[in-house]
C-alpha positions as CSV (number, residue, x, y, z in Angstrom):
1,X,-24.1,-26.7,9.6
2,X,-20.7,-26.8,8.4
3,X,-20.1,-30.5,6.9
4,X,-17.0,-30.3,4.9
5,X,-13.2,-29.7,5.9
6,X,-13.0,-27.3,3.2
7,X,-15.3,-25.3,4.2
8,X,-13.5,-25.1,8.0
9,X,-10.1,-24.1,5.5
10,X,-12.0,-21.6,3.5
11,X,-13.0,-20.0,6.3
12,X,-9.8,-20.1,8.5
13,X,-8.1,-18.7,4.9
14,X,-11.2,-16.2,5.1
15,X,-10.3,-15.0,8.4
16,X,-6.7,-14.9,8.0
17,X,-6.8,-12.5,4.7
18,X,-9.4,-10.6,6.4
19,X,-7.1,-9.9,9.5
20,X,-4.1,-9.6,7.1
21,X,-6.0,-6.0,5.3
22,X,-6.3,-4.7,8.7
23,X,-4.1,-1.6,8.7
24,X,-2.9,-1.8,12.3
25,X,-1.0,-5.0,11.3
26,X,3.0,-4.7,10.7
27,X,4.2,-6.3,7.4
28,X,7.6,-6.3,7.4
29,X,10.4,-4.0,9.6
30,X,14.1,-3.1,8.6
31,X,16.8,-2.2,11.1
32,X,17.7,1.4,8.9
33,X,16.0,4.2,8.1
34,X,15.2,3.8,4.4
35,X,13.1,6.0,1.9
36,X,9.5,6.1,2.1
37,X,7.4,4.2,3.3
38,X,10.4,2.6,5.0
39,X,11.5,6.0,7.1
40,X,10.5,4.9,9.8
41,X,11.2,1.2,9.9
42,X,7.9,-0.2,9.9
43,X,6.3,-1.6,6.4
44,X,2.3,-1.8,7.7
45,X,-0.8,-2.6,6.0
46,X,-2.0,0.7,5.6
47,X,0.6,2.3,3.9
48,X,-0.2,0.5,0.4
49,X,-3.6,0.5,-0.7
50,X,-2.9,-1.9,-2.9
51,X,-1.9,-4.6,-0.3
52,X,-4.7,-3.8,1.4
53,X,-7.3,-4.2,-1.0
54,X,-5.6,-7.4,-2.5
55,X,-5.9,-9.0,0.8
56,X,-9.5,-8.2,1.8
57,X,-10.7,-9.2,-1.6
58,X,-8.7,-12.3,-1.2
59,X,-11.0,-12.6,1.8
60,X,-14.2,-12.0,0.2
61,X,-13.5,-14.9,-2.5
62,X,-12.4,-17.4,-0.1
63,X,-16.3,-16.5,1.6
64,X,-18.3,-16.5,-1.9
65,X,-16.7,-20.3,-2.4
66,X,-17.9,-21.1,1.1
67,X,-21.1,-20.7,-0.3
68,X,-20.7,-22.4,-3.9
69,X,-20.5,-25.7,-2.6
70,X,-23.1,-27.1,-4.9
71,X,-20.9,-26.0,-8.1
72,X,-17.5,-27.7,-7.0
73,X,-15.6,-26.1,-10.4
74,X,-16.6,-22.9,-9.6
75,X,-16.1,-23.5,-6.0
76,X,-12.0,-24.2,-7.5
77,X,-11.7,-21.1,-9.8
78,X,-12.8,-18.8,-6.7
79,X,-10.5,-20.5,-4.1
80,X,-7.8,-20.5,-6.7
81,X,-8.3,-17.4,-7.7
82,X,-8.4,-16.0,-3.9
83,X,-4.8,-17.7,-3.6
84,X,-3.6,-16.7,-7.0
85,X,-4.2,-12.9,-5.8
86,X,-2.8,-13.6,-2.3
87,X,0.4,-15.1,-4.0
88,X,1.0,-12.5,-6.3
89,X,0.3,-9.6,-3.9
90,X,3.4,-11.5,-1.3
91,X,5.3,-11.8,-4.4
92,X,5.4,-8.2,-5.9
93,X,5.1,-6.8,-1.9
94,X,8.1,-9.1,-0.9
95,X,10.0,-8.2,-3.9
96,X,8.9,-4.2,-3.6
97,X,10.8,-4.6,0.1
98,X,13.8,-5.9,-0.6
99,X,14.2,-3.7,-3.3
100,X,14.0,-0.5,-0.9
101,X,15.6,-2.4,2.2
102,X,18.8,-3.2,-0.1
103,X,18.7,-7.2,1.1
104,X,17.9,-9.9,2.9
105,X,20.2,-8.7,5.6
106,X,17.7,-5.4,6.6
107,X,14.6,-6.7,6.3
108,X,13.1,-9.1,8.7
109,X,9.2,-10.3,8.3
110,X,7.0,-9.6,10.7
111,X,3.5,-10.6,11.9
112,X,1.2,-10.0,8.5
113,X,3.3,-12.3,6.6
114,X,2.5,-15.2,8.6
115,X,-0.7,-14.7,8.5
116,X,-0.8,-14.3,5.1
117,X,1.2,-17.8,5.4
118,X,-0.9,-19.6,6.9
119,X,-4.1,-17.7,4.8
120,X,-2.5,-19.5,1.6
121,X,-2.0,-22.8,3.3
122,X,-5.1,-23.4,4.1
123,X,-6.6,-22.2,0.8
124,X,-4.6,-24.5,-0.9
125,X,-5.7,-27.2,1.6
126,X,-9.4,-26.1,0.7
127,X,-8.8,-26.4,-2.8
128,X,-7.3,-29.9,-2.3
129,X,-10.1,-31.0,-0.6
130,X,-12.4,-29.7,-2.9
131,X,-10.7,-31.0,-6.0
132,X,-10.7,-35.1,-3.7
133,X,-14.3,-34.6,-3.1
134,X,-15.3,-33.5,-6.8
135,X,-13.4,-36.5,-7.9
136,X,-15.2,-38.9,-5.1
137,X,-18.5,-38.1,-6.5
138,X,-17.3,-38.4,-10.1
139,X,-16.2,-42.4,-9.1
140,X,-19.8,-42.7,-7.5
141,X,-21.5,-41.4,-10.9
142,X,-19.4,-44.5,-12.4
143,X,-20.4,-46.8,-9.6
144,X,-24.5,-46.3,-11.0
């Protein structure tokens, strides 16, 4: 049974980088054709491996610190960690786009970034809620 709120935002993040390293899912579209893998005006999932594995193992930590509830610190590193992979994989991705679309003016986000959004938001919120309950039971060691 699922007690905690962070465990409900690990697991939403879970699900939402897991759905994010599904190939079938659009990343980002431009209105010209561009060079590869922008030719035909579609930026997927499946077209970098690397996005693609960064995103499902951003999924797998945000499960394993589901399940390290009883070590909050590690519980931290691994949702941290989850984000800091998630954030630098949008970054260099985001950046890696523009650079072949020539601008913000060609390049318009499409359904895989939100996800990957609202992935990091509620990982963060996790975190957050990990970090307020580590410190709760840390005032009730001084209370005895």
């Amino acid at each position: 049974m699922i007690q905690r709120i962070q465990s409900i935002w690990l697991l939403v993040s879970a699900i939402c980088f897991g759905v994010q390293s599904l190939g079938s899912l659009r990343f980002a579209r431009t209105q010209s054709t561009l060079s590869p893998p922008l030719e035909d005006m579609i930026l997927s999932h499946s077209e970098s491996s690397v996005m693609m594995a960064g995103s499902l193992g951003s999924a797998i930590l945000a499960l394993v610190a589901i399940f390290l509830f009883k070590n909050r610190t590690s519980q931290i590193l691994v949702a941290g960690l989850a984000g800091l992979i998630q954030v630098l994989l949008s970054i260099g991705f985001g950046f890696y786009i523009l650079n072949k679309a020539g601008g913000f003016g060609q390049f318009s986000p499409d359904f895989a970034i939100y996800l990957g959004l609202i992935g990091l938001t509620t990982n963060w919120l996790a975190t957050r809620a990990i970090r307020k309950d580590s410190e709760l039971v840390k005032s009730m060691d001084r209370l005895r």
